[in-house]
PDB file of N, CA, C and O in Angstrom:
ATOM      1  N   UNK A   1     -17.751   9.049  50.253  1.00  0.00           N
ATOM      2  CA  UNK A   1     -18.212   9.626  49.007  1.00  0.00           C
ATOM      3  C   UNK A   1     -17.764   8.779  47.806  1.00  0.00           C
ATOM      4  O   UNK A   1     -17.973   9.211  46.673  1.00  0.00           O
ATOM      5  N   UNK A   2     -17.186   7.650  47.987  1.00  0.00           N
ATOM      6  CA  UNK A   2     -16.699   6.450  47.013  1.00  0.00           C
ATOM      7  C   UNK A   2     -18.035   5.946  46.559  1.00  0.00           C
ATOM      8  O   UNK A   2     -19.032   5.847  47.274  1.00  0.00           O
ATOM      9  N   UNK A   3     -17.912   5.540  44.878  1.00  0.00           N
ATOM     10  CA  UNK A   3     -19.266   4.659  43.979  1.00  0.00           C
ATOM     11  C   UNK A   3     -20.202   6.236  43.803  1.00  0.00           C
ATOM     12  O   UNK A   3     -21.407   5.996  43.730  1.00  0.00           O
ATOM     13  N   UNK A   4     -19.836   7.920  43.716  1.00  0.00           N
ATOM     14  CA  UNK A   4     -20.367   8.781  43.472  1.00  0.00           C
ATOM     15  C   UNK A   4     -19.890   9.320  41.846  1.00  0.00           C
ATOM     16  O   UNK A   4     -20.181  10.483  41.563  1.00  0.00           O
ATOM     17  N   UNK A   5     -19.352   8.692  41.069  1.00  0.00           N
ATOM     18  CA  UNK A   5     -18.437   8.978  40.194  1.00  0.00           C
ATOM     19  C   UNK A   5     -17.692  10.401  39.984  1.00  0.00           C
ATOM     20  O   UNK A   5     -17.347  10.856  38.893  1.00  0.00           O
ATOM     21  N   UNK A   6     -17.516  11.001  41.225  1.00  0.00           N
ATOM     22  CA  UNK A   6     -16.962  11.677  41.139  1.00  0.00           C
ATOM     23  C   UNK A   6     -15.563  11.878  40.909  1.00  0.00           C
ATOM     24  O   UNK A   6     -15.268  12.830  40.187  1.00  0.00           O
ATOM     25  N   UNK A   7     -14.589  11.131  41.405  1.00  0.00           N
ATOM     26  CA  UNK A   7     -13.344  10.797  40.591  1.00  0.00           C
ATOM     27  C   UNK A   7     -13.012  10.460  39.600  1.00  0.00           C
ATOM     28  O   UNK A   7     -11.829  10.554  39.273  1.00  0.00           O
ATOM     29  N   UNK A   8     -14.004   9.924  38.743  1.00  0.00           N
ATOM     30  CA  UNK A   8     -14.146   9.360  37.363  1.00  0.00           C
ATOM     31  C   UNK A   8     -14.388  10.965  36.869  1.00  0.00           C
ATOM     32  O   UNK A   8     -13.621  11.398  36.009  1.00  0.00           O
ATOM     33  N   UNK A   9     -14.970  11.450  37.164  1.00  0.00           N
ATOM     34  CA  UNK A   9     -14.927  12.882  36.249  1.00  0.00           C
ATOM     35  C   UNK A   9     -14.460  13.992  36.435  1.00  0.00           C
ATOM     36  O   UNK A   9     -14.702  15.039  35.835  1.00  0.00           O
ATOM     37  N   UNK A  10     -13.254  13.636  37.917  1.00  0.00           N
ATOM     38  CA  UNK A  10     -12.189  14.670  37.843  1.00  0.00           C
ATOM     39  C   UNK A  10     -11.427  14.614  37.441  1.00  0.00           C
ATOM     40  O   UNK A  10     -10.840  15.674  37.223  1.00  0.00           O
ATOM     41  N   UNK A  11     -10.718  13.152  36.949  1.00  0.00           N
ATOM     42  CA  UNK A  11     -10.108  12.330  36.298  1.00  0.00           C
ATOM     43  C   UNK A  11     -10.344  12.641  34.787  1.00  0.00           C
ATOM     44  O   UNK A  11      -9.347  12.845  34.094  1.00  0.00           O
ATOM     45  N   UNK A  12     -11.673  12.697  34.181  1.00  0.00           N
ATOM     46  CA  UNK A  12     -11.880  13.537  32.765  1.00  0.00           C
ATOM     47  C   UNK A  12     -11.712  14.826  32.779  1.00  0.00           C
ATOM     48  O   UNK A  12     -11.409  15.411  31.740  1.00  0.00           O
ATOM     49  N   UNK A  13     -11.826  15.273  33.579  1.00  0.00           N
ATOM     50  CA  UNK A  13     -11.791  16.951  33.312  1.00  0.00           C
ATOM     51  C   UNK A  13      -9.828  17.537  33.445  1.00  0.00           C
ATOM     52  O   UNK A  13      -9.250  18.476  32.899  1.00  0.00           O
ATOM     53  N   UNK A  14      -9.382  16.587  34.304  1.00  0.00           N
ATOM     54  CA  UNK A  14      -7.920  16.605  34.148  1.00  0.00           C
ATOM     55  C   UNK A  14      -6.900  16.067  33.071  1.00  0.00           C
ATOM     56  O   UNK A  14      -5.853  16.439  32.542  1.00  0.00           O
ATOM     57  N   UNK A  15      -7.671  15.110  33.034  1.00  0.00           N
ATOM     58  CA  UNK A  15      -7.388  14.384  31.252  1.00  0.00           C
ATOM     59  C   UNK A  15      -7.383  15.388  29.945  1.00  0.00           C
ATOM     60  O   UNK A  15      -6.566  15.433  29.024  1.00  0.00           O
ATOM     61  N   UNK A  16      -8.545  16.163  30.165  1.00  0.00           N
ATOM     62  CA  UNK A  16      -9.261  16.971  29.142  1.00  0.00           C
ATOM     63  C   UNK A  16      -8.233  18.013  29.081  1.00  0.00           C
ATOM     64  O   UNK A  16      -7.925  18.615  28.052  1.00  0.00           O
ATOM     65  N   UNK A  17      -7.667  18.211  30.357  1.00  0.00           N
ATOM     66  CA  UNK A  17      -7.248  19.789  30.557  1.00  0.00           C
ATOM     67  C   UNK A  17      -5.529  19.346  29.891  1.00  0.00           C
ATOM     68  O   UNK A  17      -4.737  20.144  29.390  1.00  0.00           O
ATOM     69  N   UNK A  18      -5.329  17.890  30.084  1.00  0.00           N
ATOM     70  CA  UNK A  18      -3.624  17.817  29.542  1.00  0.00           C
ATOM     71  C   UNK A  18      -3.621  18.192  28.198  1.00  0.00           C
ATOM     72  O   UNK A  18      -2.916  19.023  27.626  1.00  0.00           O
ATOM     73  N   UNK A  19      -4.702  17.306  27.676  1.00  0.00           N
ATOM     74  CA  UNK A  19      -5.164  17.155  26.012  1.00  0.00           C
ATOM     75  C   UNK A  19      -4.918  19.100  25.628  1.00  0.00           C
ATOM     76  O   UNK A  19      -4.089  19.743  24.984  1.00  0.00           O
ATOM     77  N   UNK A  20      -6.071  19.421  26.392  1.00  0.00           N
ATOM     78  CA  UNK A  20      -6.122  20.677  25.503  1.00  0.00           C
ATOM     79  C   UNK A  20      -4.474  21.508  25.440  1.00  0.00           C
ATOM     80  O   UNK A  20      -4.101  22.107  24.431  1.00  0.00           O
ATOM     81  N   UNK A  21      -3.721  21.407  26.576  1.00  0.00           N
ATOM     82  CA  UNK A  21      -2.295  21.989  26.969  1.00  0.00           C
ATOM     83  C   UNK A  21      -1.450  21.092  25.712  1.00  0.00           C
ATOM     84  O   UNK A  21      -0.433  21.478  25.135  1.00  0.00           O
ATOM     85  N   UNK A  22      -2.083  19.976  25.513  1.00  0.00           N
ATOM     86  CA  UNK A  22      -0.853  19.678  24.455  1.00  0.00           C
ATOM     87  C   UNK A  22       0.325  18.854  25.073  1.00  0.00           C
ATOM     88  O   UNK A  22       1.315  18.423  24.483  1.00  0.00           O
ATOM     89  N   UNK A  23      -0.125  18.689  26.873  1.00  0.00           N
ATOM     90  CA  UNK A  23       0.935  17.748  27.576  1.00  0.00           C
ATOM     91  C   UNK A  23       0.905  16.750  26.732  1.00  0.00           C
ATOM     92  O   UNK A  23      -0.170  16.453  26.211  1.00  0.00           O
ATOM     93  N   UNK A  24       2.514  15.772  26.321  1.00  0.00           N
ATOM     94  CA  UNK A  24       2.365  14.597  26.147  1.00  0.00           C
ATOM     95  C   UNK A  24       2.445  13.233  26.769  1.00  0.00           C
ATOM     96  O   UNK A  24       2.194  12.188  26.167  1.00  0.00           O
ATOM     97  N   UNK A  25       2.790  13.323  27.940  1.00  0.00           N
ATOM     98  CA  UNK A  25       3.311  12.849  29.431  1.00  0.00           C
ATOM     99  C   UNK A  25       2.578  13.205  30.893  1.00  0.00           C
ATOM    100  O   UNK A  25       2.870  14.151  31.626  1.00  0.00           O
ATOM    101  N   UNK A  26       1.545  12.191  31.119  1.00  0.00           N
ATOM    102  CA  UNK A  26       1.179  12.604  32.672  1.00  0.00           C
ATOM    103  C   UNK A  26       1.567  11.418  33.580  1.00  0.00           C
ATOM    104  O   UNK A  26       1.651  10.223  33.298  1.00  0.00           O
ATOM    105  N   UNK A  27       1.776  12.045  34.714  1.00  0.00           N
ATOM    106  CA  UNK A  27       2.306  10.891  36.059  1.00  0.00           C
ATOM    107  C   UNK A  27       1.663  11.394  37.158  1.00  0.00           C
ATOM    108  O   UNK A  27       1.598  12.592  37.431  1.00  0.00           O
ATOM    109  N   UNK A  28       1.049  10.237  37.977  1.00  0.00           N
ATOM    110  CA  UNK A  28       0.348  10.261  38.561  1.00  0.00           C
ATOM    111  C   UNK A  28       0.863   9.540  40.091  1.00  0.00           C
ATOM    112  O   UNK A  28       1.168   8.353  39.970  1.00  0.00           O
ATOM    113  N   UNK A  29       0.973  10.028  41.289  1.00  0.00           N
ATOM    114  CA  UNK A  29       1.242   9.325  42.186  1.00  0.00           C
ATOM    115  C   UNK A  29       0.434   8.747  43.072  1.00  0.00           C
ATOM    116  O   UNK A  29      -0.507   9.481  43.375  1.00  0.00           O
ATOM    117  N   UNK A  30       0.441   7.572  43.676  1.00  0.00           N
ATOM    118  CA  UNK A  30      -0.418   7.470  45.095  1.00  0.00           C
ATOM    119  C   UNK A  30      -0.216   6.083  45.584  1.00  0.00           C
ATOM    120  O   UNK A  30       0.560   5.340  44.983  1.00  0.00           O
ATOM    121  N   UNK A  31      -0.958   5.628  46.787  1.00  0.00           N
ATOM    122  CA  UNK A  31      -0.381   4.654  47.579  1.00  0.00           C
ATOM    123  C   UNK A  31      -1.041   3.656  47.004  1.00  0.00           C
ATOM    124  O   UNK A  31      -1.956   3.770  46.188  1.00  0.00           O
ATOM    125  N   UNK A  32      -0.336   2.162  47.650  1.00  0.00           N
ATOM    126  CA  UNK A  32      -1.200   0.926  47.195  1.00  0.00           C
ATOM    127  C   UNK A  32      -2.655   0.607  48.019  1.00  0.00           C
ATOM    128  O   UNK A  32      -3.608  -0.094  47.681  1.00  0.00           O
ATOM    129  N   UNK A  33      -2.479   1.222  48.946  1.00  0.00           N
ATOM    130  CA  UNK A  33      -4.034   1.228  50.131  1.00  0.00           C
ATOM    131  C   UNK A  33      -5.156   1.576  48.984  1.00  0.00           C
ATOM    132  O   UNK A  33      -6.032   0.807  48.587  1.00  0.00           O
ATOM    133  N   UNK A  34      -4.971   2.615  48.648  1.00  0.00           N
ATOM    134  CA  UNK A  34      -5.786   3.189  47.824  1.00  0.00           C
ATOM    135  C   UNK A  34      -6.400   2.712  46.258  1.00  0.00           C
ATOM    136  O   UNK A  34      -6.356   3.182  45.121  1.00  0.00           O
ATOM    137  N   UNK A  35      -6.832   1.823  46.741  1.00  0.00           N
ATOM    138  CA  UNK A  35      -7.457   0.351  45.469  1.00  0.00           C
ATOM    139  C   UNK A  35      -8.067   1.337  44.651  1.00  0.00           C
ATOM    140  O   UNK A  35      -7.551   1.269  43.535  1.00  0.00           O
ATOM    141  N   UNK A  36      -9.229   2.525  44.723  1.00  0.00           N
ATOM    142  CA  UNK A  36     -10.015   2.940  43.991  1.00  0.00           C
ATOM    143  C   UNK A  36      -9.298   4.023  43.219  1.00  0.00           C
ATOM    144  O   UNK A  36      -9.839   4.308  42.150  1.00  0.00           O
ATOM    145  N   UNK A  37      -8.029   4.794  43.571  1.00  0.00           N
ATOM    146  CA  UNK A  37      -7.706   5.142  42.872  1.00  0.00           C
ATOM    147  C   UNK A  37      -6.780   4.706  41.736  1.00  0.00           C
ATOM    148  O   UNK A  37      -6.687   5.181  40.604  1.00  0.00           O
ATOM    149  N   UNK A  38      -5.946   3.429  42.444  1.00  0.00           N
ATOM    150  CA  UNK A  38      -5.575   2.401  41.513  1.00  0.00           C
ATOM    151  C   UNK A  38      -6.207   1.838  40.114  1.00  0.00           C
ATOM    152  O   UNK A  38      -5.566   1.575  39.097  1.00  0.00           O
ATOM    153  N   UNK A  39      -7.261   1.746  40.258  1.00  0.00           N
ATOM    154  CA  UNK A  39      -8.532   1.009  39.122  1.00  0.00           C
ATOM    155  C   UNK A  39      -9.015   2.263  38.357  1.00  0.00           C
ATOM    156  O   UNK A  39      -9.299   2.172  37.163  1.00  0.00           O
ATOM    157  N   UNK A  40      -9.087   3.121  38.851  1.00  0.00           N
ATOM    158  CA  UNK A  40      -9.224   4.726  38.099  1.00  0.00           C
ATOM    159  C   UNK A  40      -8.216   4.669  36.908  1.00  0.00           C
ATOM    160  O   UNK A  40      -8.433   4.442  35.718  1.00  0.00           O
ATOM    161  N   UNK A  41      -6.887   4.978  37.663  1.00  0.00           N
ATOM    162  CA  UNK A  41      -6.143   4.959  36.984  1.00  0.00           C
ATOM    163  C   UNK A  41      -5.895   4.017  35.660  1.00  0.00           C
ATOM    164  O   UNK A  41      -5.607   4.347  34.509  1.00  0.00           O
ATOM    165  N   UNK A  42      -6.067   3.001  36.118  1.00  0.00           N
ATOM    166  CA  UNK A  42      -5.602   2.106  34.715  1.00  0.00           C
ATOM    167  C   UNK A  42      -6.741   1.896  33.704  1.00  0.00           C
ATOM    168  O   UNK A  42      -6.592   1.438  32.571  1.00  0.00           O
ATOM    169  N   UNK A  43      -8.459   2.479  34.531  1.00  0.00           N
ATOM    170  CA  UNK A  43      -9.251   2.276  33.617  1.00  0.00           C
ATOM    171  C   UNK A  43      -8.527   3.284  32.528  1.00  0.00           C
ATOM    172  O   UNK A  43      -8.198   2.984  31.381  1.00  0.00           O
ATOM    173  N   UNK A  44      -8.371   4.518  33.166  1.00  0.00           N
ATOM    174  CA  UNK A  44      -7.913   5.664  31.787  1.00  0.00           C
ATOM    175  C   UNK A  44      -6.037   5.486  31.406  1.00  0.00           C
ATOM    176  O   UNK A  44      -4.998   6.145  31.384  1.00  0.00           O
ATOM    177  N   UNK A  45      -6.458   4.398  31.210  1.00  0.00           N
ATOM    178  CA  UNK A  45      -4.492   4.129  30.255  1.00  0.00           C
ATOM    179  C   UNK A  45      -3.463   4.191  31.118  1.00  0.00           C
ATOM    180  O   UNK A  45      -2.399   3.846  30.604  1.00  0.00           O
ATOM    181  N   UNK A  46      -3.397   4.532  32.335  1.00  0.00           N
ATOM    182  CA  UNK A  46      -2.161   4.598  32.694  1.00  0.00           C
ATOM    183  C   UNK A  46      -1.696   2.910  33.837  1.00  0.00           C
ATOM    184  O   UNK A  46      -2.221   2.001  34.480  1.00  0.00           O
ATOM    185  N   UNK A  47      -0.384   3.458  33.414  1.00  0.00           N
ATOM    186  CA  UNK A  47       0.491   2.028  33.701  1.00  0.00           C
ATOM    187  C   UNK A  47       1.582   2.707  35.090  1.00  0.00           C
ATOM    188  O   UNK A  47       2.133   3.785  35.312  1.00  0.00           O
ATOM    189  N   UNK A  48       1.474   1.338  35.802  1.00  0.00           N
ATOM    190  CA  UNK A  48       2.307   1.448  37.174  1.00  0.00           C
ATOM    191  C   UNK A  48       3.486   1.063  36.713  1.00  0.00           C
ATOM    192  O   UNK A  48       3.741  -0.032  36.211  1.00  0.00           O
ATOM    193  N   UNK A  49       4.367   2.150  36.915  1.00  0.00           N
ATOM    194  CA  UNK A  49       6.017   1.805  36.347  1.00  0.00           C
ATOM    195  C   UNK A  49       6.764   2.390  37.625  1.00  0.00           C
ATOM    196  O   UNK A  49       7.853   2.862  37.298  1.00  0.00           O
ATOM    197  N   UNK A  50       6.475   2.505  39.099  1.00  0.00           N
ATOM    198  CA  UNK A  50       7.521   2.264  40.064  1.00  0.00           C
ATOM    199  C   UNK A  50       7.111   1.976  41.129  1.00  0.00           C
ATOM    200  O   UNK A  50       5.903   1.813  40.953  1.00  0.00           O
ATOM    201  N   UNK A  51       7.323   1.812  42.088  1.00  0.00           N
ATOM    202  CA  UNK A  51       6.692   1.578  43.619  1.00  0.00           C
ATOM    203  C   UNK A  51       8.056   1.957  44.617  1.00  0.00           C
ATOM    204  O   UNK A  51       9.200   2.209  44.239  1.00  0.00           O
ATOM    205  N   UNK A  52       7.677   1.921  45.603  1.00  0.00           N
ATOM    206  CA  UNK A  52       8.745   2.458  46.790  1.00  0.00           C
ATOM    207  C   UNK A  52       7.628   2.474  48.055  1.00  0.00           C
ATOM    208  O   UNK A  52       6.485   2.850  48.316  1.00  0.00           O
ATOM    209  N   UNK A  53       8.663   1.866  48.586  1.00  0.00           N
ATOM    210  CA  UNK A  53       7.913   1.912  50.471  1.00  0.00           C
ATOM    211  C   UNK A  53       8.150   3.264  50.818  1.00  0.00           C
ATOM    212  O   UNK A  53       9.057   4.037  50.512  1.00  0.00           O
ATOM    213  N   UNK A  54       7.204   3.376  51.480  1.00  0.00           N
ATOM    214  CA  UNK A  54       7.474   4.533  52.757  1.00  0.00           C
ATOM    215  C   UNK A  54       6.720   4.586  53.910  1.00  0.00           C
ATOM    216  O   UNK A  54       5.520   4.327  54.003  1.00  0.00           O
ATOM    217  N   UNK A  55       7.457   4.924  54.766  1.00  0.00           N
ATOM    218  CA  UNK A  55       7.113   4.978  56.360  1.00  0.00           C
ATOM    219  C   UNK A  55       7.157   6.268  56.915  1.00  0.00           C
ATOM    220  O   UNK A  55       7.071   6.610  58.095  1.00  0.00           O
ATOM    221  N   UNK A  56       7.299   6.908  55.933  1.00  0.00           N
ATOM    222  CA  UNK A  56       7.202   8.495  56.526  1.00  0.00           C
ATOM    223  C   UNK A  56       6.068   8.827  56.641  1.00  0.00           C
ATOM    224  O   UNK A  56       5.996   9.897  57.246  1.00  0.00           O
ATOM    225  N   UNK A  57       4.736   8.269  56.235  1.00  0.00           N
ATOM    226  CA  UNK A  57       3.888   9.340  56.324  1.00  0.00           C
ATOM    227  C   UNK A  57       2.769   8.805  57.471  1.00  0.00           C
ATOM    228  O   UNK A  57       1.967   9.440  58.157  1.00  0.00           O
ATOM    229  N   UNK A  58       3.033   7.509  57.390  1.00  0.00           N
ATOM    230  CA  UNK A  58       2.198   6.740  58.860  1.00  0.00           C
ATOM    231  C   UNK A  58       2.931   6.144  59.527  1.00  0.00           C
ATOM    232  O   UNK A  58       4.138   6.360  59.419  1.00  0.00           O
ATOM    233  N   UNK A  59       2.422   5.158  60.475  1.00  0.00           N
ATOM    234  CA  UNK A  59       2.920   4.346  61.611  1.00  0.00           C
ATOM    235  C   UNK A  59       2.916   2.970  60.807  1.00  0.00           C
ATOM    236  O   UNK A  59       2.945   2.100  61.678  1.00  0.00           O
ATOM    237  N   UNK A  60       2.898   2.459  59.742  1.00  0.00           N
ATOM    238  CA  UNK A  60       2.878   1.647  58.886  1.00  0.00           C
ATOM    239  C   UNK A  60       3.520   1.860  57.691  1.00  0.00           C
ATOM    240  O   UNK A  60       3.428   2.919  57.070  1.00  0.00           O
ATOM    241  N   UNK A  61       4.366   0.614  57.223  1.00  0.00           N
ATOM    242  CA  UNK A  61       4.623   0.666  55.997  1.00  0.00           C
ATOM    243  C   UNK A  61       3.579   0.687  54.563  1.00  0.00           C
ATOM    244  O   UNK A  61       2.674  -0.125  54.371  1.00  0.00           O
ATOM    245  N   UNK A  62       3.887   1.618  53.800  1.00  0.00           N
ATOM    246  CA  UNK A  62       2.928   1.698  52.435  1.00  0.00           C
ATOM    247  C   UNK A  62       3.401   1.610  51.211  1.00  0.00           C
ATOM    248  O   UNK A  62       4.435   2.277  51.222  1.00  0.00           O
ATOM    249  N   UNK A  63       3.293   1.318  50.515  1.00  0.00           N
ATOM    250  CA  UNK A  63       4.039   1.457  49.179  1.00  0.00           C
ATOM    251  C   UNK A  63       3.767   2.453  48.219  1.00  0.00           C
ATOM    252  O   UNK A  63       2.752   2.154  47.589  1.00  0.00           O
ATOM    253  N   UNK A  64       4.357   3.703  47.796  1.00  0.00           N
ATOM    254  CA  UNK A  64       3.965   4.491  47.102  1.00  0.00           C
ATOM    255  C   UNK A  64       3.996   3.940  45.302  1.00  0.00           C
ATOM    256  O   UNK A  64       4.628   2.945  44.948  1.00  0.00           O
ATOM    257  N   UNK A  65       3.183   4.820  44.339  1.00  0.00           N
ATOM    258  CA  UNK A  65       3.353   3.903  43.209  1.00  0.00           C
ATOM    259  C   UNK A  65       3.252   5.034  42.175  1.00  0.00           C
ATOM    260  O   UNK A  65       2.224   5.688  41.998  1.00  0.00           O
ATOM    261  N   UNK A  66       4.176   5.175  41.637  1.00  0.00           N
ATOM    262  CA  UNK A  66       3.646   6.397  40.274  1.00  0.00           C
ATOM    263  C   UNK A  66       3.219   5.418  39.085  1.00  0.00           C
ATOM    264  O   UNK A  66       3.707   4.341  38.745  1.00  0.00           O
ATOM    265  N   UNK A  67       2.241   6.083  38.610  1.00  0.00           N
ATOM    266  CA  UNK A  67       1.457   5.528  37.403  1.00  0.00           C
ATOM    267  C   UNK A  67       2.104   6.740  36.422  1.00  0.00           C
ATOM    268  O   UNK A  67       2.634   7.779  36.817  1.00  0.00           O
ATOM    269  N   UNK A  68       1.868   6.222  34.772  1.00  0.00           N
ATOM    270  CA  UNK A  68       2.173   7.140  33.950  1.00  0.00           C
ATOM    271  C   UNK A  68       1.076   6.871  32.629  1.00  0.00           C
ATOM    272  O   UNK A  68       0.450   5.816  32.531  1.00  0.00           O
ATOM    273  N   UNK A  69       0.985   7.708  31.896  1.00  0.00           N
ATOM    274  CA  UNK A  69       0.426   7.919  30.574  1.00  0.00           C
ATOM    275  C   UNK A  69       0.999   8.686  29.661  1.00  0.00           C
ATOM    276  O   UNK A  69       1.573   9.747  29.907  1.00  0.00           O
ATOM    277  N   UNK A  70       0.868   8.195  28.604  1.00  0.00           N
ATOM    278  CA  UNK A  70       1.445   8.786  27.593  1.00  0.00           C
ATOM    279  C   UNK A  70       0.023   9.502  26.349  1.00  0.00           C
ATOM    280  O   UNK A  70      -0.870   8.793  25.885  1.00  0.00           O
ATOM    281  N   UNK A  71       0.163  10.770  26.106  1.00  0.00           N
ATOM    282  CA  UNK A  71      -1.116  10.985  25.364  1.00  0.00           C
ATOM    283  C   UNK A  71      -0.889  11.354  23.758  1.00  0.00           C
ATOM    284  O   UNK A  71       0.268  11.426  23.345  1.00  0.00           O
ATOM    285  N   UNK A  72      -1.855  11.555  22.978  1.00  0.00           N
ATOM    286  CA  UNK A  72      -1.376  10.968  21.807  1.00  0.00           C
ATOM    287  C   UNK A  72      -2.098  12.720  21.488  1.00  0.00           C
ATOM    288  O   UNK A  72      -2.097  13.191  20.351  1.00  0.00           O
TER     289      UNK A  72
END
C-alpha cells in the first residue's frame, strides 16, 4: 500500500492534531529498514537525534532511530 499517500496524510492529520493541542515537542520513533518512513519524516521537519541497535525484535540487527520536531 506504499506510493498511496496515505502516510503523508496521516502524518498531516497527526501534525494537525499536535498543532491544535498546543504540543510543542513531537518524537517520533522507528527503524532504519524503514526508508519510507524515514523520508516522511524529514519531509515534515523532523530531525534524527538518536539511533540504537536492537536485536530484540528480530533475528537481525536493526537500528532504532527517534526523530524529533519542534512546533512553533
Amino acid at each position: 500500500m506504499q506510493s498511496k499517500g496515505y502516510g503523508n496524510r496521516l502524518l498531516e492529520i497527526a501534525m494537525d492534531f499536535c498543532r491544535k493541542m498546543n504540543y510543542n515537542h513531537v518524537i517520533l520513533w522507528t527503524v532504519d529498514i524503514c526508508s519510507e518512513a524515514r523520508h516522511l519524516y524529514s519531509k515534515f521537519g523532523f530531525e534524527l537525534t538518536e539511533t540504537k541497535e536492537n536485536t530484540e525484535w528480530a533475528d537481525y540487527k536493526m537500528t532504532e532511530e527517534k526523530w524529533e520536531v519542534e512546533l512553533e
